[in-house]
DRENVEXNU-778404 format. One record per residue (C-alpha): x, y, z; residue number from 1; residue in three letters. Coordinates in pm, 1 decimal. Layout:
residues N
px_py_pz_i_aa
X_Y_Z_NUM_Ala
...
This chain:
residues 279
px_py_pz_i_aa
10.4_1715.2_-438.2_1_Unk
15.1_1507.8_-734.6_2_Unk
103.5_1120.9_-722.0_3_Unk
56.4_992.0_-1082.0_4_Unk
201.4_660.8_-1027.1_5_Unk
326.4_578.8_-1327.5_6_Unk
604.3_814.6_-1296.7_7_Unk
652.3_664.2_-922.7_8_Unk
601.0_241.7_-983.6_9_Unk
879.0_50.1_-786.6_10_Unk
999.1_343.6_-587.6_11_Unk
1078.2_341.9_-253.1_12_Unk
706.5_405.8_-126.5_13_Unk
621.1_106.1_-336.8_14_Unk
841.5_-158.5_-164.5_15_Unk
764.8_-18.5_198.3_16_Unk
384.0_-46.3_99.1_17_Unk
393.7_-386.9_-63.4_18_Unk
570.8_-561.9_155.9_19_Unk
369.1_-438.5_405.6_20_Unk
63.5_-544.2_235.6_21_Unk
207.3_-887.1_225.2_22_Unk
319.4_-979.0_539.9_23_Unk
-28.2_-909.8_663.2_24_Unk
-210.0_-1097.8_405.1_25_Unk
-24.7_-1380.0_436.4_26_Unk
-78.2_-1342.3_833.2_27_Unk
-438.6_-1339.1_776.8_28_Unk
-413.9_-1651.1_592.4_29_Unk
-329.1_-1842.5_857.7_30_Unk
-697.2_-1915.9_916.3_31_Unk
-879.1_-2085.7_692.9_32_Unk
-1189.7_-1917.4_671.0_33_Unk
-1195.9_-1720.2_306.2_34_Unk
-1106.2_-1356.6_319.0_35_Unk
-1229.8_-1038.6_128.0_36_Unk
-957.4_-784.0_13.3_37_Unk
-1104.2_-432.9_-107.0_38_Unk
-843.2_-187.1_-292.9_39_Unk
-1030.0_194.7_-347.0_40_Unk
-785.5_313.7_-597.8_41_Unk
-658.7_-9.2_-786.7_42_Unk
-491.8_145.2_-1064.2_43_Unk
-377.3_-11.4_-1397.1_44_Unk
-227.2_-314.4_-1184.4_45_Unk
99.2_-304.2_-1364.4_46_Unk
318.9_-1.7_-1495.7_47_Unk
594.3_-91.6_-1761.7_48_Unk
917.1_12.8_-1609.6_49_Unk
1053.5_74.1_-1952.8_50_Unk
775.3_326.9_-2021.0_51_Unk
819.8_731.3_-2088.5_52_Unk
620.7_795.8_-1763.9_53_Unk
895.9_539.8_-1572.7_54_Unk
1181.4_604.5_-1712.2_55_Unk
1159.8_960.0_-1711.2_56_Unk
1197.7_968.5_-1326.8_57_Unk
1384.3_646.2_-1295.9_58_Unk
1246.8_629.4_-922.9_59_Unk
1241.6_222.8_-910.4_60_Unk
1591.9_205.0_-964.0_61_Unk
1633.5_380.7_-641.6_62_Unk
1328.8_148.2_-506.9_63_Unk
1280.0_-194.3_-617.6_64_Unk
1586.6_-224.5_-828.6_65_Unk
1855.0_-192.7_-503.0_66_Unk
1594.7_-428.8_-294.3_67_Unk
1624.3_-715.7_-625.9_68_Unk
2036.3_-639.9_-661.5_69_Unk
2093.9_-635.9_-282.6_70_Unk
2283.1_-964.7_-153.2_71_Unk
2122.9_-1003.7_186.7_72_Unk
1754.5_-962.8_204.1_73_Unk
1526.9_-926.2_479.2_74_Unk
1327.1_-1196.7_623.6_75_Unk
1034.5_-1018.1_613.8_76_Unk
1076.0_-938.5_241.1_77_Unk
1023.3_-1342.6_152.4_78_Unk
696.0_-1327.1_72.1_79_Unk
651.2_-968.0_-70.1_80_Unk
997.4_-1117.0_-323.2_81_Unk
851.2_-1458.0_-410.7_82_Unk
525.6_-1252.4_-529.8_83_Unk
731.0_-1021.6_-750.3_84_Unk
889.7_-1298.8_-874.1_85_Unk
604.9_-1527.9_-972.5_86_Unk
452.8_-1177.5_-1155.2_87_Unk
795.8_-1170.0_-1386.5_88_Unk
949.5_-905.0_-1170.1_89_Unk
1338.3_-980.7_-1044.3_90_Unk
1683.0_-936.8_-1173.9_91_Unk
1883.6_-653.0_-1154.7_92_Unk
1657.4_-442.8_-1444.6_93_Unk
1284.9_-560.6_-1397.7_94_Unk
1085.9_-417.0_-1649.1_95_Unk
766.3_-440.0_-1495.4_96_Unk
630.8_-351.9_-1176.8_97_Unk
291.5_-503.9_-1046.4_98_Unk
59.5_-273.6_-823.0_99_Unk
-125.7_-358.8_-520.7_100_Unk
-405.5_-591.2_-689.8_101_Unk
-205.6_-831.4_-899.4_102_Unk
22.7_-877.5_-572.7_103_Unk
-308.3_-923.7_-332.8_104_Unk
-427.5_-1153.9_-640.4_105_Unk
-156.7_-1370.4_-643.5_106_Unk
-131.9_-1404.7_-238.6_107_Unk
-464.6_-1487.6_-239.0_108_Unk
-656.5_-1840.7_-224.3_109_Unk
-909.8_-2012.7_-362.4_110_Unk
-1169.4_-1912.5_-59.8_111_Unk
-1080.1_-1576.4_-117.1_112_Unk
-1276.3_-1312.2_-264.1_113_Unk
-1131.1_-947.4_-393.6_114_Unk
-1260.3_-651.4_-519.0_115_Unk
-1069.3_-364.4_-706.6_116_Unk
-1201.0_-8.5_-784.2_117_Unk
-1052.7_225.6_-1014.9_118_Unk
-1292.1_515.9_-1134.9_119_Unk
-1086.1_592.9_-1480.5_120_Unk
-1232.9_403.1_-1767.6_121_Unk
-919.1_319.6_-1947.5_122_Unk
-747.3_208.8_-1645.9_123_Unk
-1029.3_33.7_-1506.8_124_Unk
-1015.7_-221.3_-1813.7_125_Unk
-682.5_-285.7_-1836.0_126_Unk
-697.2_-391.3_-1482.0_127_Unk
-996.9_-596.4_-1574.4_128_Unk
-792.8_-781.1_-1824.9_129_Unk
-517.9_-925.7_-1568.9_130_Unk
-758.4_-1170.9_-1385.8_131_Unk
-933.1_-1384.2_-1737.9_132_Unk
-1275.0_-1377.3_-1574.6_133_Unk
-1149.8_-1513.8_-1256.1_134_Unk
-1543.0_-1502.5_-1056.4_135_Unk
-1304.4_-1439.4_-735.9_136_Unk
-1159.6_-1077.2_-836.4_137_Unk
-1424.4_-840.0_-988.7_138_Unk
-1328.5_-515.2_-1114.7_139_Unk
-1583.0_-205.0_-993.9_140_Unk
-1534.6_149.4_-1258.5_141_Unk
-1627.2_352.2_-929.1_142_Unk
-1491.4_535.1_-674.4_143_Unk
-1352.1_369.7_-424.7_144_Unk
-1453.6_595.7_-134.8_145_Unk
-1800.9_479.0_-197.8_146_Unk
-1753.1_69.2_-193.2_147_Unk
-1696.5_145.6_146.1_148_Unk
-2058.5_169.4_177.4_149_Unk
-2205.0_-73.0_-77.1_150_Unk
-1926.0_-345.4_-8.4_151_Unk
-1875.2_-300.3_373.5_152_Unk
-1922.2_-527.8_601.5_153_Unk
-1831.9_-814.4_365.0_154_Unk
-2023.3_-1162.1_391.2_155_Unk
-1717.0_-1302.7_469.9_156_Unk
-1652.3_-1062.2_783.5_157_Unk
-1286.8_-1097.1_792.9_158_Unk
-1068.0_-930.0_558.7_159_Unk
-828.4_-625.5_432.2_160_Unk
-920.9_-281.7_330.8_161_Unk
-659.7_-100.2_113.6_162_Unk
-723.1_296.7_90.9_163_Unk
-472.0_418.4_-142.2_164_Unk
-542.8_729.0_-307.1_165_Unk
-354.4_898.6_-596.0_166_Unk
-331.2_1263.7_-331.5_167_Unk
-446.5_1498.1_-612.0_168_Unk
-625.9_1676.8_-429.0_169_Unk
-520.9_1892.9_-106.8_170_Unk
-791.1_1782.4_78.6_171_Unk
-682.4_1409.8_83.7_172_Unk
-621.6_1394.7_391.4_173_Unk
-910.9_1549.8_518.2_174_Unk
-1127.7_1302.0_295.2_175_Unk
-923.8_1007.7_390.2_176_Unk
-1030.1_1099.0_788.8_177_Unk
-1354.6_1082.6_684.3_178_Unk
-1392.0_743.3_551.3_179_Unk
-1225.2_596.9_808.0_180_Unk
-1458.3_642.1_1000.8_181_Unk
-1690.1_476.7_764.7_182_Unk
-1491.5_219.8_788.5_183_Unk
-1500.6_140.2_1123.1_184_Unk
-1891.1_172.9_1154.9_185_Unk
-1971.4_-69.4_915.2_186_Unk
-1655.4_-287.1_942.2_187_Unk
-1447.1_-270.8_1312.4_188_Unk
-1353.5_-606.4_1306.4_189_Unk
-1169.1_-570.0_961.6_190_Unk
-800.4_-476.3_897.6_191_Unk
-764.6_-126.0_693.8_192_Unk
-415.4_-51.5_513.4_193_Unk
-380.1_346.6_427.7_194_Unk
-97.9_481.5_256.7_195_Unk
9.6_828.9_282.1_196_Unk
303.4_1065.1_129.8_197_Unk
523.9_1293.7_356.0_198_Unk
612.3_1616.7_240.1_199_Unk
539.6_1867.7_435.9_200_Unk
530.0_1662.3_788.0_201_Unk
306.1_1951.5_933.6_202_Unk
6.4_1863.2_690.9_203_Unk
82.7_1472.6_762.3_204_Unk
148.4_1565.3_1113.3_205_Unk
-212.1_1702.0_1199.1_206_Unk
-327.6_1407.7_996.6_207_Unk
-218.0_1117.7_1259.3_208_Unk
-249.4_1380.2_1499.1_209_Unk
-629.7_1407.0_1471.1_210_Unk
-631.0_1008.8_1454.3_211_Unk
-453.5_1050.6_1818.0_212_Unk
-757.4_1235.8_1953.3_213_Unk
-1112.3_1096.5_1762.6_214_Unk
-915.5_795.1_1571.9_215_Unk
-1063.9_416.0_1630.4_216_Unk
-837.8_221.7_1893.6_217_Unk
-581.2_-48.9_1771.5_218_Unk
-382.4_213.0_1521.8_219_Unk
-81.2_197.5_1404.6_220_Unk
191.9_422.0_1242.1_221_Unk
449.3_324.5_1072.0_222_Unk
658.5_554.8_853.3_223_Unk
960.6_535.2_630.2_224_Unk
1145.6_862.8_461.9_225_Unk
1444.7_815.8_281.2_226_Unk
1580.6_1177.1_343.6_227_Unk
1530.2_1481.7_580.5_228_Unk
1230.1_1689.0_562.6_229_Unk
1372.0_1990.4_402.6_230_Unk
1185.3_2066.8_116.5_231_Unk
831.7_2036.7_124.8_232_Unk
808.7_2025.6_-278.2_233_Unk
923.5_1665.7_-289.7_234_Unk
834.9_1365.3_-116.4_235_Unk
1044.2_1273.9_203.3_236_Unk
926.4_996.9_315.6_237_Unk
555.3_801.4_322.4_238_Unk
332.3_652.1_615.4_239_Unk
101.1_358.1_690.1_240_Unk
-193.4_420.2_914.8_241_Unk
-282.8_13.7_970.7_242_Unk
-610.4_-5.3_1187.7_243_Unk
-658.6_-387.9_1395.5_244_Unk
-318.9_-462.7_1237.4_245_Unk
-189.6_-838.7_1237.6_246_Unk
-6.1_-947.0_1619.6_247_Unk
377.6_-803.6_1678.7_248_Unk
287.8_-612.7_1300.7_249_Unk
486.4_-347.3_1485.8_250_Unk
764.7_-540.4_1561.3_251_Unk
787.3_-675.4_1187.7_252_Unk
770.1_-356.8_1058.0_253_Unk
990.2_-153.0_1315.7_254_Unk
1290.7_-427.9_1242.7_255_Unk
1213.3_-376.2_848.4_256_Unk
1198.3_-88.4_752.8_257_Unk
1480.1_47.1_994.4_258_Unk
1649.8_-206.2_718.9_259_Unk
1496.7_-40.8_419.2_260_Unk
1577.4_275.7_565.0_261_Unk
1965.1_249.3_517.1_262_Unk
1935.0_21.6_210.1_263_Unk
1683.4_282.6_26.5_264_Unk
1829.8_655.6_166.4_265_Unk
1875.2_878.0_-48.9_266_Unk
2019.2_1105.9_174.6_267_Unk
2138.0_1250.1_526.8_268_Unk
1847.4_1209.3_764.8_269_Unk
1665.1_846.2_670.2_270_Unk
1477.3_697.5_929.7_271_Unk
1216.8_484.7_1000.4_272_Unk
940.5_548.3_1280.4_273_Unk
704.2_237.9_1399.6_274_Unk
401.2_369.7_1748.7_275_Unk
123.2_297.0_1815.0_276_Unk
-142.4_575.7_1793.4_277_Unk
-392.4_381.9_1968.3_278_Unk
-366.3_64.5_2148.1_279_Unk
């Protein structure tokens, strides 16, 4: 697999996993007490929609682009929309798209604290550059498998993890399994958000499927495709695994994204799939 998200900002995966990501930051803001949000794969932060790499495959227009034009949103979408919007991203032809850490930025507060790893050089300091020294988001030039180590359990000991990887490598999912359970040793109280493409569903399928059997409890799955499963060469669909995940989070996301599914097919066979794997 190859995700090179430039080529992908604002598509379909992107809304499903960033609305996501805000409706449970915004739940664990109810309490006052600060917060630490860690993103392993951070990326640039924002991808120019009118870019070669974006308008090449023209994916948000078939993502973010119907949610922006569509005349009856969601509920649920309020706060993930009102982000987008403060970050200059609305209208019927954005032309940007902000990734996970500028969206996590902006939701966050003043008691908050953030960190954001991206191990490319390049990328790493154009992310650096979106936050003007802001002491509350630091950007790390590592990989982000490893701040689960050095960063976990937080001072704060309350907080999100974001796992996020760009799947270039086959064993992704094997790696991802790994450091969940790294995870949950040094931080079980904390929330983790990991994001997953579906193509073929039988490597995906013995992914959740071994978080079934030697998984931590309180897991959820929640999965989106926009199409049938019939050709394993493209993306289908994409998943959330969501470990100690917000109260009646499976509710919220069962009733939206069986909304996103018929707003964002692309296809016959769009669904949306929302169980617990543990409870």
């Amino acid at each position: 697999m190859n995700y090179r998200h430039a080529y992908h900002a604002g598509n379909f995966a992107d809304v499903m996993k960033h609305a996501s990501l805000a409706i449970i930051i915004n739940y664990l803001k109810l309490k006052e007490k600060p917060l630490f949000i860690l993103d392993t794969h951070a990326g640039t932060g924002r991808t120019d929609l009118a870019g070669t790499e974006a308008q090449k495959t023209g994916e948000y227009k078939d993502g973010i682009a119907r949610i922006l034009t569509c005349e009856h949103q969601h509920e649920l979408l309020k706060p993930y929309l009102e982000t987008l919007a403060r970050l200059g991203c609305e209208g019927p032809e954005p032309t940007s798209y902000p990734g996970s850490p500028l969206i996590a930025y902006t939701l966050s507060r003043p008691q908050d604290r953030l960190s954001f790893c991206e191990l490319h050089p390049e990328d790493a300091g154009t992310l650096r550059a979106n936050f003007h020294r802001d002491k509350r988001a630091t950007v790390h030039e590592i990989d982000g498998y490893s701040a689960l180590k050095s960063m976990l359990p937080p001072k704060e000991r309350r907080g999100l993890v974001l796992i996020d990887p760009p799947f270039e490598q086959r064993t992704e999912f094997e790696r991802i399994l790994q450091e969940i359970e790294v995870f949950h040793a040094r931080f079980a109280t904390g929330t983790a958000m990991i994001w997953y493409p579906i193509k073929d569903p039988l490597m995906s399928g013995a992914f959740v499927e071994h978080l079934e059997h030697s998984g931590p409890e309180k897991t959820l799955r929640a999965e989106l495709f926009i199409r049938a499963c019939d050709d394993p060469k493209r993306m289908s669909g994409c998943g959330l695994i969501i470990i100690n995940p917000p109260w009646k989070l499976d509710e919220q996301l069962a009733s939206l994204f069986n909304w996103l599914k018929d707003i964002l097919a692309q296809g016959p066979g769009a669904h949306a799939r929302v169980e617990w794997i543990k409870k």
